[in-house]
VEXZA-976614 format. One line per field, with one value per residue: y, z, x of N, C-alpha, C in turn; residue in one letter; residue number from 0. Coordinates in nm, 2 decimals. Atoms other than C-alpha are relative to their C-alpha. Layout:
N
n_py: Y,...
n_pz: Z,...
n_px: X,...
ca_py: Y,...
ca_pz: Z,...
ca_px: X,...
c_py: Y,...
c_pz: Z,...
c_px: X,...
code: a,...
pos: NUM,...
This chain:
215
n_py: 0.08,0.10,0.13,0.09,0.13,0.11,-0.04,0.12,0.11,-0.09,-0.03,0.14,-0.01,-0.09,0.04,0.11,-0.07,-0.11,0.07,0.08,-0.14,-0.09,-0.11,-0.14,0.01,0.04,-0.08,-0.16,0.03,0.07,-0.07,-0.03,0.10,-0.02,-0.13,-0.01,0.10,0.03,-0.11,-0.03,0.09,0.01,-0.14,0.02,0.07,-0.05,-0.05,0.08,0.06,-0.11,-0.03,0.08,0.04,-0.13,0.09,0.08,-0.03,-0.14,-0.06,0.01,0.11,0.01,0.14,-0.01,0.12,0.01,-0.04,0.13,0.01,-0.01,-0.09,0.14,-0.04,0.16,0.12,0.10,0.01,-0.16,-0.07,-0.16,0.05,0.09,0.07,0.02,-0.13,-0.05,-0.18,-0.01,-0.11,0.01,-0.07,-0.12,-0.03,0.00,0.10,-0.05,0.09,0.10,0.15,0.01,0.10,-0.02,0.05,-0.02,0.07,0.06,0.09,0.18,-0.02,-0.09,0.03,-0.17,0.02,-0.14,-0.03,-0.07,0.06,-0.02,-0.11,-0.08,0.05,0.01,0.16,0.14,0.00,0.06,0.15,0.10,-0.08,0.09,0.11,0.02,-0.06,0.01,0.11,0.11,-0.02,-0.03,0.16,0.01,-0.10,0.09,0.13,-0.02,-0.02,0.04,0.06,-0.04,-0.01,-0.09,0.01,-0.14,0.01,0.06,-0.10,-0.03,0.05,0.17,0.01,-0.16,-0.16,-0.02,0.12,0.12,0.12,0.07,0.10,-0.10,0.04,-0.11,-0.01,0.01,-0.18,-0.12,0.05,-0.03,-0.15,-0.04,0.06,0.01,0.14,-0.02,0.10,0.02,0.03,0.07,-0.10,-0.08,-0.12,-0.09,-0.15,-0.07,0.04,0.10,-0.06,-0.11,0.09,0.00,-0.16,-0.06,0.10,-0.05,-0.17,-0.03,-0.02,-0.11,-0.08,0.06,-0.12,-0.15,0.00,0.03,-0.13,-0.09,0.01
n_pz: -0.07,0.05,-0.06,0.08,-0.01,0.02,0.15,0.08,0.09,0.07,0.15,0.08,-0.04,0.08,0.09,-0.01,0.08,0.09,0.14,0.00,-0.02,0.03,0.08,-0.06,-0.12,-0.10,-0.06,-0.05,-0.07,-0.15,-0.01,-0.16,0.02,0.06,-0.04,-0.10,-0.05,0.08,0.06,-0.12,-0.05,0.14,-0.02,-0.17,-0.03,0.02,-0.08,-0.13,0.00,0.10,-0.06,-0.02,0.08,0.03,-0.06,0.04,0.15,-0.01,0.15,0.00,0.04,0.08,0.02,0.11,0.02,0.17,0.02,0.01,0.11,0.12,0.11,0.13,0.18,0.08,-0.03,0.03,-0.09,-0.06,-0.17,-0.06,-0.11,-0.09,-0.09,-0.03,-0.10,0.01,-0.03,-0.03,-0.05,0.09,-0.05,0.04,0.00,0.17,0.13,0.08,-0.03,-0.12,0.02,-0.08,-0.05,0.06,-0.09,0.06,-0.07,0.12,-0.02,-0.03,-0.04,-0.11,0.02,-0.06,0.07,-0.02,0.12,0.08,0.07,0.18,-0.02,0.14,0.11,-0.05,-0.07,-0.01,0.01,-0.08,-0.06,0.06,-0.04,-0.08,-0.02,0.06,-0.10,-0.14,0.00,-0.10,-0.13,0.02,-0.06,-0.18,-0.03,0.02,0.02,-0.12,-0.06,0.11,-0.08,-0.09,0.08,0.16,0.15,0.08,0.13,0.09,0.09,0.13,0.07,-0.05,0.04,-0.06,0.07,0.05,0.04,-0.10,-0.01,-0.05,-0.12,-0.12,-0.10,-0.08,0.09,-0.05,-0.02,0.09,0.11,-0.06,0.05,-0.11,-0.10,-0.12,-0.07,-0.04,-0.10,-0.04,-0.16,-0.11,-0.01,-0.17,-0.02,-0.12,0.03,0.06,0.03,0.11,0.09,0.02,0.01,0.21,0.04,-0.02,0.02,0.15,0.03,0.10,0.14,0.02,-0.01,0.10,0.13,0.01,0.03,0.13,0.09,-0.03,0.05
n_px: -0.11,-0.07,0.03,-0.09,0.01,0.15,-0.02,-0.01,0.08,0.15,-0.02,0.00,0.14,0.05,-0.06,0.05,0.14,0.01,-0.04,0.11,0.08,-0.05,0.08,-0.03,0.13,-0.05,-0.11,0.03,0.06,-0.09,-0.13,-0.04,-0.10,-0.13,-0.03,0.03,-0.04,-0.14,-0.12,-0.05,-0.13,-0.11,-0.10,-0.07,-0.11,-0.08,-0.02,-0.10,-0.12,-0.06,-0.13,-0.11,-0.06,-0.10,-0.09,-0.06,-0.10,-0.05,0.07,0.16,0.07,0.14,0.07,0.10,0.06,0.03,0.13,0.08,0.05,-0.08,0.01,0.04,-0.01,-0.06,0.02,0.12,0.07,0.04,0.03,-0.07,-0.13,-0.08,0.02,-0.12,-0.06,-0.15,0.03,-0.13,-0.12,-0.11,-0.10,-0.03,-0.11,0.00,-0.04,0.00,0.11,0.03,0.08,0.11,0.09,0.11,0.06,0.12,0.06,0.09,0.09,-0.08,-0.16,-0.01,-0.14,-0.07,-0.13,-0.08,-0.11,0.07,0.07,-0.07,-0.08,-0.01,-0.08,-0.13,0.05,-0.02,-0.12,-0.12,0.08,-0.07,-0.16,-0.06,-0.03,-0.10,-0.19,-0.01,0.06,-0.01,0.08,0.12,0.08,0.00,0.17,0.09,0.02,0.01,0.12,0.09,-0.01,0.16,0.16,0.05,0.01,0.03,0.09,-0.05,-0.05,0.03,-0.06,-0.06,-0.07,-0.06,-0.03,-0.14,-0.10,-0.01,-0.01,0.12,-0.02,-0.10,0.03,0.13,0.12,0.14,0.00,-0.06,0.13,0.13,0.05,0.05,-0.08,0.04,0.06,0.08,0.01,0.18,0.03,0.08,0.13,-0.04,-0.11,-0.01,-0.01,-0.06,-0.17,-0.02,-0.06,-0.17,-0.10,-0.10,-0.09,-0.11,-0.02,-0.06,0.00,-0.14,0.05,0.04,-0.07,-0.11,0.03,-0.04,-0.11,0.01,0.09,-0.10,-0.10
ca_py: 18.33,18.14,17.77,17.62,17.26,17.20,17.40,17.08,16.86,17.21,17.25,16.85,16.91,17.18,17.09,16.75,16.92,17.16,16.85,16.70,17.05,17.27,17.53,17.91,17.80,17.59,17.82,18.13,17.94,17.79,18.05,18.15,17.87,17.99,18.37,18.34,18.03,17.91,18.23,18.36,18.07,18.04,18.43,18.34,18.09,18.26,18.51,18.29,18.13,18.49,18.63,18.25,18.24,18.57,18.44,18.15,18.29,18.63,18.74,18.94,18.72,18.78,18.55,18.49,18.30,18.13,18.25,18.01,18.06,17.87,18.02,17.81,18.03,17.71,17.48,17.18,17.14,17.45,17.41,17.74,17.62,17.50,17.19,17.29,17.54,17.67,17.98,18.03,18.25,18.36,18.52,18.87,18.85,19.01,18.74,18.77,18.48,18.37,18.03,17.96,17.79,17.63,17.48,17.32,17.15,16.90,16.64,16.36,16.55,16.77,16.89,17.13,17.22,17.46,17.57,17.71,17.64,17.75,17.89,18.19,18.12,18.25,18.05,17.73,17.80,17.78,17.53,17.32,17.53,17.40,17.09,17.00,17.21,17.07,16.75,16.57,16.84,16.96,16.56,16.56,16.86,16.66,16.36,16.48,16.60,16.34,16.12,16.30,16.23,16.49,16.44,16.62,16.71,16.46,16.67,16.80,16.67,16.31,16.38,16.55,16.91,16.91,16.96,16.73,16.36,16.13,15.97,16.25,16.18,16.42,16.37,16.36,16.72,16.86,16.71,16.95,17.32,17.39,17.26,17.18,16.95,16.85,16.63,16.48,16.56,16.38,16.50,16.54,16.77,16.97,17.34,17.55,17.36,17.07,17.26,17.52,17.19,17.10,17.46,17.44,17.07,17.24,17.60,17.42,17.37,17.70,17.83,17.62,17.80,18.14,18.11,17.94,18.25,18.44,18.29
ca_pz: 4.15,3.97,3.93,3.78,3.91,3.73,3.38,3.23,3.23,3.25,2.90,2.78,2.93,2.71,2.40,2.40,2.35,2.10,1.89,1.90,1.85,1.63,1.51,1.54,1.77,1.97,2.06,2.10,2.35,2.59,2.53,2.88,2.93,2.76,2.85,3.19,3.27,3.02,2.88,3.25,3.35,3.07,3.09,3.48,3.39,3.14,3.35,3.65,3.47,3.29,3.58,3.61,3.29,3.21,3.51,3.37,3.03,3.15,2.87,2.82,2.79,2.55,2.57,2.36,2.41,2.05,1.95,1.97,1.61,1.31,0.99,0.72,0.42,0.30,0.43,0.35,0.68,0.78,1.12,1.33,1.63,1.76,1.95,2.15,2.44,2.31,2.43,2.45,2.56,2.33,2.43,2.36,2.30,1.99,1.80,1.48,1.57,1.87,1.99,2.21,2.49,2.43,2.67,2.50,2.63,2.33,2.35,2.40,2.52,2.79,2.65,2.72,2.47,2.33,2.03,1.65,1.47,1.12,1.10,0.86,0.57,0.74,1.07,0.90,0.72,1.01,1.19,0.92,0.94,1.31,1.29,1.06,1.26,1.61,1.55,1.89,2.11,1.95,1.95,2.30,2.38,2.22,2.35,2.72,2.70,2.44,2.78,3.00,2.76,2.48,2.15,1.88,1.55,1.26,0.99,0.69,0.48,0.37,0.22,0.37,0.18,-0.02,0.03,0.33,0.33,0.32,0.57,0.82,1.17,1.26,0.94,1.11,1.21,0.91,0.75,0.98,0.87,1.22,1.55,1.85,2.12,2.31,2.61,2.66,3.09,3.16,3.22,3.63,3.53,3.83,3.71,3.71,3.81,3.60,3.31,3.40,3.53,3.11,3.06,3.25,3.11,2.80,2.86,2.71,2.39,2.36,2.43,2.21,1.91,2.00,2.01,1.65,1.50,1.65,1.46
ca_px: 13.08,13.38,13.29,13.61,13.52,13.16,13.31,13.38,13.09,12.83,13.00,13.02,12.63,12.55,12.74,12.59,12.26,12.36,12.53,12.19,12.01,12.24,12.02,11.99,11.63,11.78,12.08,11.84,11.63,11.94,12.21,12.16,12.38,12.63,12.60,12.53,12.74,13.01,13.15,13.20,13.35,13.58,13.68,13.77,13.95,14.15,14.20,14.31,14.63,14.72,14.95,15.13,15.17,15.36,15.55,15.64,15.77,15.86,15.62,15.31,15.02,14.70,14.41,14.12,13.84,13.72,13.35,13.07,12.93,13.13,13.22,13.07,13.15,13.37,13.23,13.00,12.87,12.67,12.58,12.56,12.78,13.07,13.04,13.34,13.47,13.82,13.98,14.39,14.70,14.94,15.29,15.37,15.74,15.92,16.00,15.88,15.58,15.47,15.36,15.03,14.86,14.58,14.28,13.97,13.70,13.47,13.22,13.48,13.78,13.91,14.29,14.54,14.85,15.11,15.31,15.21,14.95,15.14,15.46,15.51,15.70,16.06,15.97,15.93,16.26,16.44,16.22,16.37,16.72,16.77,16.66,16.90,17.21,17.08,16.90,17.00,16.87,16.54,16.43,16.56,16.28,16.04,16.09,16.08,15.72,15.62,15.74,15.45,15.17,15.18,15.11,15.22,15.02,15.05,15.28,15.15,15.35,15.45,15.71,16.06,16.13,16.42,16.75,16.68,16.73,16.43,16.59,16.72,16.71,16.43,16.22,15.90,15.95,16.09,15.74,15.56,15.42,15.33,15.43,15.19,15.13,14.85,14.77,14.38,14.32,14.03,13.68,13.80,14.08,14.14,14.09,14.26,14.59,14.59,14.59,14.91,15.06,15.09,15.16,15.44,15.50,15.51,15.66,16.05,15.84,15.72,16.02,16.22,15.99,16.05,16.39,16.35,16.11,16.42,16.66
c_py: -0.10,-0.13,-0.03,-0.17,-0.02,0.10,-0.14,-0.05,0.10,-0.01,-0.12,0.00,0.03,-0.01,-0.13,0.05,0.06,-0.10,-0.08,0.11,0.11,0.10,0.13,-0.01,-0.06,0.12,0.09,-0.04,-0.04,0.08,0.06,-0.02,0.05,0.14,0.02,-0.11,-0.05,0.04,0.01,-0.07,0.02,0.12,-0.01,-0.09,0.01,0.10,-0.03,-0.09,0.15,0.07,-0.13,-0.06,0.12,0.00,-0.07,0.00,0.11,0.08,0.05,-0.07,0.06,-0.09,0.07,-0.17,-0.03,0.01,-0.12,-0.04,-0.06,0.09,-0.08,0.06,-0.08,-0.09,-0.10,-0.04,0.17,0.02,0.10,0.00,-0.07,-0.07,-0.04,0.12,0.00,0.11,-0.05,0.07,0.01,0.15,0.12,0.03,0.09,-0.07,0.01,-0.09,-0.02,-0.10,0.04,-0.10,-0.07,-0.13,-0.04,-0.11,-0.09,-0.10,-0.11,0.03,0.12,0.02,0.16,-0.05,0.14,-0.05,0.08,-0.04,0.02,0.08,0.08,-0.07,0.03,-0.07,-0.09,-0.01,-0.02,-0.08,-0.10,0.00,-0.07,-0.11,-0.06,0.05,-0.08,-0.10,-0.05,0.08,0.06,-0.12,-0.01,0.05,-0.06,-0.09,0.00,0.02,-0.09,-0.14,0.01,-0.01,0.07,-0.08,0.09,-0.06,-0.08,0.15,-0.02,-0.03,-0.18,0.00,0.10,0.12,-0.03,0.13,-0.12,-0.16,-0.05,-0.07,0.09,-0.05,0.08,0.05,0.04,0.13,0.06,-0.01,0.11,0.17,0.11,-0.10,0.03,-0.12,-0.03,-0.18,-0.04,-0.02,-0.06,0.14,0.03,0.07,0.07,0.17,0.09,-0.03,-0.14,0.07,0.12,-0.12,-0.04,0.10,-0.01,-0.13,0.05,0.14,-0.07,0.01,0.10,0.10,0.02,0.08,0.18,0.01,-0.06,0.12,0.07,-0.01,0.10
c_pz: -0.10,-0.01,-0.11,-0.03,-0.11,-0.18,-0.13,-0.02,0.01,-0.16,-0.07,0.00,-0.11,-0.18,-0.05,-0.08,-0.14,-0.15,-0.08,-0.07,-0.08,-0.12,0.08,0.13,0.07,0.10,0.03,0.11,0.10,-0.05,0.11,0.06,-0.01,0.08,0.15,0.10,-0.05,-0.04,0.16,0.06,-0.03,-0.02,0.17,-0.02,-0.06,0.06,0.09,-0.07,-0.09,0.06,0.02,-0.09,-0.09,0.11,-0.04,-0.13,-0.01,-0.12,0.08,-0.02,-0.04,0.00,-0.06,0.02,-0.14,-0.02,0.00,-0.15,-0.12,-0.12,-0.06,-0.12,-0.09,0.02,-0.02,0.09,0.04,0.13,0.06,0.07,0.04,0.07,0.11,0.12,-0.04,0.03,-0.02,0.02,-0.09,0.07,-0.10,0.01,-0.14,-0.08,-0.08,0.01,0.12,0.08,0.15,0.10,0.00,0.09,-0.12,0.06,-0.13,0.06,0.08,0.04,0.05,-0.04,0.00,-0.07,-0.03,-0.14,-0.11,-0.07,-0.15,0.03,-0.13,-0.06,0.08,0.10,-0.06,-0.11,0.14,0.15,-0.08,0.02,0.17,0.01,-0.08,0.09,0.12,0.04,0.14,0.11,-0.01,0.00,0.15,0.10,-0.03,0.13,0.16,0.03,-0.06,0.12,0.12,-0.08,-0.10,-0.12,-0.11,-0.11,-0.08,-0.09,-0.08,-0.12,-0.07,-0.10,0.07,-0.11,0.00,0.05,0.11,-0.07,0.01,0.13,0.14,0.11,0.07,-0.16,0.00,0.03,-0.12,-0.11,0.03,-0.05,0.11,0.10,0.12,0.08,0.10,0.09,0.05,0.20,0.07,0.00,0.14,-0.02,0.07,-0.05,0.13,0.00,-0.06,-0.16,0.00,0.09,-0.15,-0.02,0.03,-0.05,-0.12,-0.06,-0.12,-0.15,-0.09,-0.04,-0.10,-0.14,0.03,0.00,-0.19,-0.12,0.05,-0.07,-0.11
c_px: 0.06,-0.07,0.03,-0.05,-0.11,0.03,-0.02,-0.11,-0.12,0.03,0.01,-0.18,-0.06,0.03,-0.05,-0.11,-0.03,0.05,-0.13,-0.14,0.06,-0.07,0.00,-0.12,0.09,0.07,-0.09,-0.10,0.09,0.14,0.01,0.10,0.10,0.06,0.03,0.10,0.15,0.05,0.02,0.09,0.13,0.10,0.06,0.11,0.17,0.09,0.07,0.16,0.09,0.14,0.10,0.03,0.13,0.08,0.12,0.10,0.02,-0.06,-0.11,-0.09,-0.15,-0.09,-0.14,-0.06,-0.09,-0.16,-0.08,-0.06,0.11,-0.03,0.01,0.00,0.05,0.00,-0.13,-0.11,-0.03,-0.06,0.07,0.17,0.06,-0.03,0.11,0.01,0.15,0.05,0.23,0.12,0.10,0.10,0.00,0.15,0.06,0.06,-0.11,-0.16,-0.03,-0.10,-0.12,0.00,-0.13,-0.09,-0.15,-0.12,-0.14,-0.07,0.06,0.10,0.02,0.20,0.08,0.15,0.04,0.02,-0.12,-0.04,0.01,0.06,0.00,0.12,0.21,-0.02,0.01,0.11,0.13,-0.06,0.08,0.16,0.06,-0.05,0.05,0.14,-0.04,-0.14,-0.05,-0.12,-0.14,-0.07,-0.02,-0.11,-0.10,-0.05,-0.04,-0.15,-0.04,0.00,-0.12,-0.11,-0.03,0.05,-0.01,-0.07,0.10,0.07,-0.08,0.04,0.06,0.14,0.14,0.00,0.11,0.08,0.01,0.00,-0.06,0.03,0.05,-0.08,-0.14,-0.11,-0.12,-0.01,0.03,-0.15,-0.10,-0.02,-0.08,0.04,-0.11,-0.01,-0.11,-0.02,-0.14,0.02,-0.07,-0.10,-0.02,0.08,-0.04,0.02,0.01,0.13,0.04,0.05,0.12,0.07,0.04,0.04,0.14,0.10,0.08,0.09,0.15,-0.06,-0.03,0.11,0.07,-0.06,-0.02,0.12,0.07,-0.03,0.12,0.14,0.06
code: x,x,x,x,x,x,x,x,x,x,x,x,x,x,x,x,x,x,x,x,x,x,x,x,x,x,x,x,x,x,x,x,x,x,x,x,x,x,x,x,x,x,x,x,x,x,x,x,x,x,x,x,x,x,x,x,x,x,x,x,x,x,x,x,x,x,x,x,x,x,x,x,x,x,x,x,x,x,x,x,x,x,x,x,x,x,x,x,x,x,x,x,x,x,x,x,x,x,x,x,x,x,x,x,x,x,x,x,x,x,x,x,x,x,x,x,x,x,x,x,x,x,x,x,x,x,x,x,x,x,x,x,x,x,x,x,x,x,x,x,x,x,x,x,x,x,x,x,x,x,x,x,x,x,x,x,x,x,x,x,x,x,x,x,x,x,x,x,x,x,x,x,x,x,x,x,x,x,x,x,x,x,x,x,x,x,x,x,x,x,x,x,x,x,x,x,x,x,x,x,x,x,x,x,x,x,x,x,x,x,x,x,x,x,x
pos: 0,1,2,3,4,5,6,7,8,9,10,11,12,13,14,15,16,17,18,19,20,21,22,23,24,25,26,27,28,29,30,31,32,33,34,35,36,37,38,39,40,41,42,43,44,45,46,47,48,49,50,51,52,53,54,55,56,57,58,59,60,61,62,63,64,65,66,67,68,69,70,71,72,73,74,75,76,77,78,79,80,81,82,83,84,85,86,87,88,89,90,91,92,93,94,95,96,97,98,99,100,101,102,103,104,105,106,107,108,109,110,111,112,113,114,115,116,117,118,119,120,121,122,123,124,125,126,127,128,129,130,131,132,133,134,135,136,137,138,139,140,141,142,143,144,145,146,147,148,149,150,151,152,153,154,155,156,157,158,159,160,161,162,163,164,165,166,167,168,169,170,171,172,173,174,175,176,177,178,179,180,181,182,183,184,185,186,187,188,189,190,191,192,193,194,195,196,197,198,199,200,201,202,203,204,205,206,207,208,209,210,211,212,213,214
């Protein structure tokens, strides 16, 4: 049986433990948990926003929930596992990229967002390309969700990319090498419609970059 409501704090529950516990024993002693409890959920719940989200963006929708095991081949920290529940939907349009939704559930945070997490090299040519020709109304898009609570990613960059202006009116974006935003819901987020209320908070965002990668 589904059981959207008790996802959140089974998985702040279980995550808790595992930050306190991150070893291959641990995990092979309480992965029940996981198998039996918080993947199922988690595929339910992907599942349950998949038809109103190919709805909402007249697109096919792909989803993918993110594996429990990190990949520490370059990394300093070698713990096994993720201390995280992430999973997310990405549009099937043909534009040449296309952007995501994205649900994650962490120790300290319950958040739900959109857009791309690195644009290919043509992409963030004309990521920069219109916001230069069409300044007023790509801020404007911003500024609307950035008005309900989202937050976008710091840029990448601290400097603008020439031939721009250090000073151009939409600097802050042209600094960026990817484009998402993301809204913390609370450890009561009402699942399953809390989070496709931001979805739909955020579909102009989404849209706004596929119409971009289409340029």
């Amino acid at each position: 049986m589904t059981d959207f409501q008790n996802l959140i704090a089974d998985a702040q529950g279980f995550y808790t433990q595992l930050n306190a516990n991150n070893t291959k024993a641990w995990w092979q002693e309480n992965r029940g948990t996981y198998d039996d409890n918080l993947k199922p959920n988690a595929q339910a719940l992907l599942g349950a926003l998949t038809d109103p989200l190919a709805t909402l963006t007249d697109a096919p929708i792909k989803t993918k929930l993110f594996r429990p095991h990190r990949d520490v081949r370059f990394s300093k920290d070698k713990t096994p596992y993720n201390t995280h529940l992430h999973m997310m939907w990405q549009l099937g349009t043909d534009a040449p990229q296309n952007p995501v939704f994205f649900f994650g559930i962490g120790l300290d945070y319950v958040t739900a967002g959109a857009g791309m997490m690195g644009f290919d090299k043509p992409v963030l040519t004309n990521w920069r390309k219109m916001l230069d020709l069409d300044t007023d109304r790509i801020v404007g898009i911003i500024g609307e969700f950035e008005d309900k609570g989202f937050t976008l990613r710091e840029p990448a960059l601290k400097r603008v990319p020439p031939p721009y202006p250090q000073d151009h009116a939409a600097g802050h974006l042209m600094r960026m090498k990817g484009a998402t935003a993301s809204r913390d819901l609370g450890a009561d987020a009402d699942l399953p419609d809390g989070v496709m209320t931001a979805f739909r908070d955020l579909w102009p965002f989404n849209d706004l970059l596929i119409s971009i990668a289409e340029a």
